[in-house]
N, C-alpha and C positions, 0 to 999 in steps of 0.2 A: 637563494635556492628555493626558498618555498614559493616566493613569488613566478620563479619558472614553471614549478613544478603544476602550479595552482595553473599558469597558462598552456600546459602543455596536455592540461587535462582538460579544460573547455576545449580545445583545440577538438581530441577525440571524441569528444561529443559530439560537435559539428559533424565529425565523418561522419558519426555515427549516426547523425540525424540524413544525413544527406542519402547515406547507402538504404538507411531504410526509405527512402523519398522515393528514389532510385527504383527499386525492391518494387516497391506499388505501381508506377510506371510500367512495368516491365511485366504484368500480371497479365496475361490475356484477357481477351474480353469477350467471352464464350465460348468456343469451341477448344477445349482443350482445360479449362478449369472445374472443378467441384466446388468451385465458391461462386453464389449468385452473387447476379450483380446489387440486389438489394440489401444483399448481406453487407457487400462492397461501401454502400452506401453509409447505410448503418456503422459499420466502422469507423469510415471517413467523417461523420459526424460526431460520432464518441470524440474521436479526436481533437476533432477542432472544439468543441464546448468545453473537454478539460485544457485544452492548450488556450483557451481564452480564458477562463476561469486563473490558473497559473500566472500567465500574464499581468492578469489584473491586481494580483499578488506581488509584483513584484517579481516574480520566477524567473529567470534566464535562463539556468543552466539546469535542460531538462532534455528529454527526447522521448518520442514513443519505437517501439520493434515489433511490427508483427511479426508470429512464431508459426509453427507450424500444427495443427487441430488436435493431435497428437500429442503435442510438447508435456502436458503432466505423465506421459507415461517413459519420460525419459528422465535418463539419473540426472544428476544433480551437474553432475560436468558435461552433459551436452549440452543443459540450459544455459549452464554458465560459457561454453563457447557459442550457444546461437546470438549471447546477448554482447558477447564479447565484453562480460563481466571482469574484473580481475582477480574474482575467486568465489566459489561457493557460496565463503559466508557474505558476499552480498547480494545474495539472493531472497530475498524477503516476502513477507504474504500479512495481507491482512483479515485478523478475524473477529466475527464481531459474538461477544460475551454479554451473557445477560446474569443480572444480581438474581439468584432465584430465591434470598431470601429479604429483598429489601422490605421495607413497612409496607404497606397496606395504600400508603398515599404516594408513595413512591413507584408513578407508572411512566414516566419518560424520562427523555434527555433536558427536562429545561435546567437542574441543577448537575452540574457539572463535575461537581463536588459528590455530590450524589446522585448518580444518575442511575437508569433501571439498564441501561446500554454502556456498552463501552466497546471502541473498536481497538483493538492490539498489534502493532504491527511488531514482528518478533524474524529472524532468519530461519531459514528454513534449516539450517545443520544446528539449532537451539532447540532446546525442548525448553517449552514453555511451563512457569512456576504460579500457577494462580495464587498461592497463598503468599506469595509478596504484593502480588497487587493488593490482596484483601488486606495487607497490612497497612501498604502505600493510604489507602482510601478510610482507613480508621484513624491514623495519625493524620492524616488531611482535614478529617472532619472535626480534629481536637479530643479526640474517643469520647465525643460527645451521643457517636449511636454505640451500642451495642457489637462488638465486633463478629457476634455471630449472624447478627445483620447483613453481613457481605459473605458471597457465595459464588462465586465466579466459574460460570459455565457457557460453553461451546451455547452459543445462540441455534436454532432448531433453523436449518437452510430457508426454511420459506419466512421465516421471522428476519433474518438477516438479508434475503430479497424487497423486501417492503422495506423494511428501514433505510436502507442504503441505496438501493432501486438499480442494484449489481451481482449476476448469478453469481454461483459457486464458482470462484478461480479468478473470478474476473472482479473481485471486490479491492477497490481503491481509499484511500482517503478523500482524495479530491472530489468535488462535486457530488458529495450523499445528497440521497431525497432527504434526510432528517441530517438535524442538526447533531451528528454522534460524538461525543467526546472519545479524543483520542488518545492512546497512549505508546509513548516511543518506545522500545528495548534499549535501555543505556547503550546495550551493547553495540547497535547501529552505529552510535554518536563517535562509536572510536577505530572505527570502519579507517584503514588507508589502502586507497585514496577514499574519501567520503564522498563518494558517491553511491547510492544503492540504487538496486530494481525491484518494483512493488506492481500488482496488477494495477491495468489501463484500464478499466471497464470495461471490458470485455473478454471473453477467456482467452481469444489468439492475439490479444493485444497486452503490451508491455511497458511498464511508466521506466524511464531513470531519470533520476534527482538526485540535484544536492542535496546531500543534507542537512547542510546551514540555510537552504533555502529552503526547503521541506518545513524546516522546523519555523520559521519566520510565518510563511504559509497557512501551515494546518494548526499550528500552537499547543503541541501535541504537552499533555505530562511524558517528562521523562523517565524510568523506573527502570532500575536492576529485575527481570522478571525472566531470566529465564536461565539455561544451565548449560552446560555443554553435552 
């Protein structure tokens, strides 16, 4: 049964890749559009770099959706019908958190364990719990820092553009300018069917993934981090 179930969902992915394929074909090509063609371009490249990047991960079972320019100003069940999600909560976002009290020598991502970044991917129907991550990151480190050391705060938008080289909405794990250490919501992990939607790098573009491949991938920590 699992074994169908697991083929019957690659299965709708492929639609799902193929209608969006479809979808972009079928776009005019001037007269009649508000999207330049350079934008057009620029998308089509976002794409192909994270779907090569993916690939080279091992990744299969993925696809992108372009959305409409609009799409954040719609509830939560139009996104979840434009992505032909199977429900809200796998609708996901990522956001990237800066320690604002780490030491003094503690100014990037090279320690992983401790790092000055951290990006979050969490559902959007979850309110996110920063004081488990700070707990997550003090038992990690052996409570060998100081647990008032960890501070976990919404990164300042142009700080999280530069790190990740991804505006507002359109921030992905795949493919950062910086090496940002990543962290899973447990709660993703137990997602049915497991598959989620996380930004494509770009705001009108859409990632889905497994998330047994996601996790393979990005090598996220996993952490209970957020609430209902």
């Amino acid at each position: 049964m699992e074994a169908e179930l697991a083929e019957l969902e690659t299965i709708q992915t492929q639609i799902l890749r193929r209608i969006s394929d479809l979808e972009l074909s079928l776009l005019p090509a001037g007269a009649g559009s508000d999207i330049e063609e350079s934008e057009l371009v620029a998308e089509s490249d976002t794409e192909a770099r994270l779907s090569s990047i993916l690939r080279s991960h091992g990744v299969k079972d993925f696809c992108f959706k372009k959305v409409a320019s609009d799409y954040y100003n719609w509830p939560l069940e139009a996104r979840r019908d434009a992505l032909s999600a199977p429900s809200v909560d796998h609708l996901c976002k990522s956001i990237v958190l800066v320690n604002t009290q780490a030491p003094s020598n503690v100014t990037d991502c090279s320690d992983r364990n401790n790092s000055k970044y951290y990006v979050v991917v969490v559902q959007y129907t979850a309110r996110f719990n920063a004081e488990t991550v700070k707990n997550f990151l003090y038992s990690l480190n052996d409570g060998k820092i100081a647990k008032k050391k960890f501070n976990l705060r919404l990164a300042p938008e142009e700080t999280s553009a530069k790190l990740t080289g991804y505006e507002h909405n359109a921030v992905t794990c795949v493919g950062l300018k910086t090496d940002i250490p990543v962290i899973l919501d447990e709660a993703i992990t137990k997602l049915n069917p497991n598959f989620f939607w996380l930004g494509g790098g770009e705001v009108d573009l859409k990632l889905g993934i497994r998330t047994s491949e996601f996790i393979d991938c990005v090598k996220p920590f996993i952490v209970s981090c957020s609430g209902g």
